[in-house]
C-alpha positions as a printed Julia matrix, in Angstrom:
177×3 Matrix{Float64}:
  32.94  16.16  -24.53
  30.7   14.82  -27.82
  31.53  11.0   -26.87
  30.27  12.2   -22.77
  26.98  13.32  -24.32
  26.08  10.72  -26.96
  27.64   7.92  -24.13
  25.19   9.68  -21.62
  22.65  10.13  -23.67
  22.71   6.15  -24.9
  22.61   4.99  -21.07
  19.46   6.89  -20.67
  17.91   6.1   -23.89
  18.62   2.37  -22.72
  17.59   2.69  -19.14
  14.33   3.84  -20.36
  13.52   1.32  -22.47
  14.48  -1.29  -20.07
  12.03   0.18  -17.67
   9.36   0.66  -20.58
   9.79  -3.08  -21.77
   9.26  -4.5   -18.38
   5.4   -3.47  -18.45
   5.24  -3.85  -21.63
   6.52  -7.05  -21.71
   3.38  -8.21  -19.52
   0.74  -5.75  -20.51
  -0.69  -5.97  -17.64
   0.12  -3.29  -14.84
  -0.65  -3.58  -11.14
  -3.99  -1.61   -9.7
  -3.3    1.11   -7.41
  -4.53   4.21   -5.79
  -2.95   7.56   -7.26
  -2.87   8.75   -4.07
  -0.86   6.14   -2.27
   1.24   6.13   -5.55
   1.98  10.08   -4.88
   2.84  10.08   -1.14
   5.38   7.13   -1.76
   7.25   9.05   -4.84
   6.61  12.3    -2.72
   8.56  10.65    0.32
  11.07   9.56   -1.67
  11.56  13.11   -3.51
  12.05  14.75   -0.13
  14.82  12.25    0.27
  16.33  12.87   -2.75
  16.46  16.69   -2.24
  18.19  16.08    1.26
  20.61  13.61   -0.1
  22.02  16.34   -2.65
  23.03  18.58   -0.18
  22.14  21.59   -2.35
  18.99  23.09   -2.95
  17.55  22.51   -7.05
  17.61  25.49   -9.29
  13.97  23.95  -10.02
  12.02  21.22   -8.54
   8.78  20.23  -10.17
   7.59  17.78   -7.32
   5.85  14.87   -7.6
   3.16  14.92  -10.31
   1.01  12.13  -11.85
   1.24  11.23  -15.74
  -0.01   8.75  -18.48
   2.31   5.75  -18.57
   4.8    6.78  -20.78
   5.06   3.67  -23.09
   1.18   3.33  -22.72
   0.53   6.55  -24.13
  -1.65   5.41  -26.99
  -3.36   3.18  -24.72
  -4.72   6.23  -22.2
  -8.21   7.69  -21.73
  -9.28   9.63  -19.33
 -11.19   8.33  -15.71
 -12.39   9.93  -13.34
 -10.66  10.84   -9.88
 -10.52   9.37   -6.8
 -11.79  11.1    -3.87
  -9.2   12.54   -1.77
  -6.19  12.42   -4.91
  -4.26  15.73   -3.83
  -2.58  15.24   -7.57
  -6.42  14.11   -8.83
  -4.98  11.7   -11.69
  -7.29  11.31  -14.3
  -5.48   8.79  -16.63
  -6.37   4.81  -16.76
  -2.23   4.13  -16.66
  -0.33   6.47  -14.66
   2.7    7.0   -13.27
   4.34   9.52  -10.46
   7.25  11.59  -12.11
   9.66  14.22  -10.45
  12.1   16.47  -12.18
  14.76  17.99   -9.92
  17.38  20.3   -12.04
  20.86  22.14  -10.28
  23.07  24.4   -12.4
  26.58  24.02  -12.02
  29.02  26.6   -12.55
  32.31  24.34  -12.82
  32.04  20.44  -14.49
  34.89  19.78  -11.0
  31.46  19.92   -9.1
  29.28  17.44  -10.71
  31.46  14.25   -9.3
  30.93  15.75   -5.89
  27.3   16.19   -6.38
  27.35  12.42   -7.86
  29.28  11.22   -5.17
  26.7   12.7    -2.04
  23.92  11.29   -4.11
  25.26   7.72   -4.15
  26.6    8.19   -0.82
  23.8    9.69    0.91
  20.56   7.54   -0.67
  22.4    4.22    0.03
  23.44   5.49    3.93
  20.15   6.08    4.19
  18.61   2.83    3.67
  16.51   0.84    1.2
  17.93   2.45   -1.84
  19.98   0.42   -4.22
  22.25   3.65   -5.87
  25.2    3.33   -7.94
  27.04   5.64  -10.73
  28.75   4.79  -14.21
  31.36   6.22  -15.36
  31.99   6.73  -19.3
  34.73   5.42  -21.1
  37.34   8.23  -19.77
  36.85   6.97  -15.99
  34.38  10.46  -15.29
  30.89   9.98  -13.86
  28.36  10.18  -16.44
  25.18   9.13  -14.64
  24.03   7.68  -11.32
  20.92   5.37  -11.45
  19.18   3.26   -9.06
  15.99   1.96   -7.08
  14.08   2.1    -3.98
  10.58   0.68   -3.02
   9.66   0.6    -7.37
  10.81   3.97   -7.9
  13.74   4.7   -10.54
  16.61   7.36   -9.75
  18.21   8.98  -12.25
  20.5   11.54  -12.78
  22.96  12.73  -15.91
  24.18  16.29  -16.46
  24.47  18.11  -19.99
  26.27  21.64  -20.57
  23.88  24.42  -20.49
  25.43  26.25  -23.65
  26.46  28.95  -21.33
  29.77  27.39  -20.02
  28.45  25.23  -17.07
  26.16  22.72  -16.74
  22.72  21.23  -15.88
  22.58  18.08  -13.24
  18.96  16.52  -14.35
  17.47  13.86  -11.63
  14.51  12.09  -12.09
  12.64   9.76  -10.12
   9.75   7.93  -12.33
   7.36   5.19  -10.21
   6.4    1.54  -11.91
   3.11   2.04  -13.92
  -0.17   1.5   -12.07
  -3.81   1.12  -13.14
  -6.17   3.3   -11.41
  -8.93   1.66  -10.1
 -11.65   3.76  -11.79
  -9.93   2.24  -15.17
């Protein structure tokens, strides 16, 4: 269960700095309307949720953030008109945090499997899942129109388990920045 977690935990950990590298590899990040942003993570989300087949434990929805590896770099702009999520950072990106308790570790392949099944049936999305070194699912990653998937479970300390999935947009530059 130890080598699960710290094999999990390094494909994230990599993942994320993969994605972090590839702006900051450039340093320059594409302008774009927080709005349009927002509706195209949002979209996505709702896709997400109905690919699962279950409904989340908690859902936070689509919500605007500083750039995560521009953090140092962020100041505050002002909003643009008609932003329902009225972003106020130079660098931003569109996060979502979906969470589902499990009761038996049997039902996270199953929720794995629908996942990967139902986002790449559905079109556009690129979805696949890696398994750790014992052959058992450990997370599920993947892409669709510049938005990263990704999911990876962790026991809850209570005998069952959390499923986390994430989708995180590319990193934009608002146009009043």
């Amino acid at each position: 269960m130890a080598k699960h977690i710290l094999i999990t935990k390094a494909v994230l950990l990599g993942g994320s700095l993969v994605v972090a590298a590839s702006c900051s590899l450039t340093g320059h990040h594409p302008e774009e309307h927080p709005r349009k942003v927002g509706e195209r993570v949002e979209r996505l989300h709702r896709e997400v949720v109905s690919a699962l087949g279950r409904t989340p434990t908690s859902d936070s929805g689509a919500f605007g953030r500083l750039c995560v590896e521009d953090w140092e770099k962020g100041k505050t702009v002002k909003p643009d008109p008609g932003d329902p999520w009225k972003v106020t950072y130079n660098q931003f990106e569109f996060y979502v945090d979906i969470r589902l308790a499990v009761k038996e570790q049997n039902d996270i392949p199953l929720i794995y499997g629908a996942l990967v099944r139902n986002l790449n049936n559905a079109g556009g999305w690129k979805v696949g899942e890696q398994k750790n070194m014992a052959g058992y699912p450990g997370t599920v990653s993947g892409e669709k129109d510049d938005v990263q998937l990704s999911a990876h479970d962790t026991p809850d300390g209570r005998g069952g388990h959390i499923v986390y999935v994430s989708l995180q947009s590319d990193c934009y530059r608002h146009p009043h920045g």
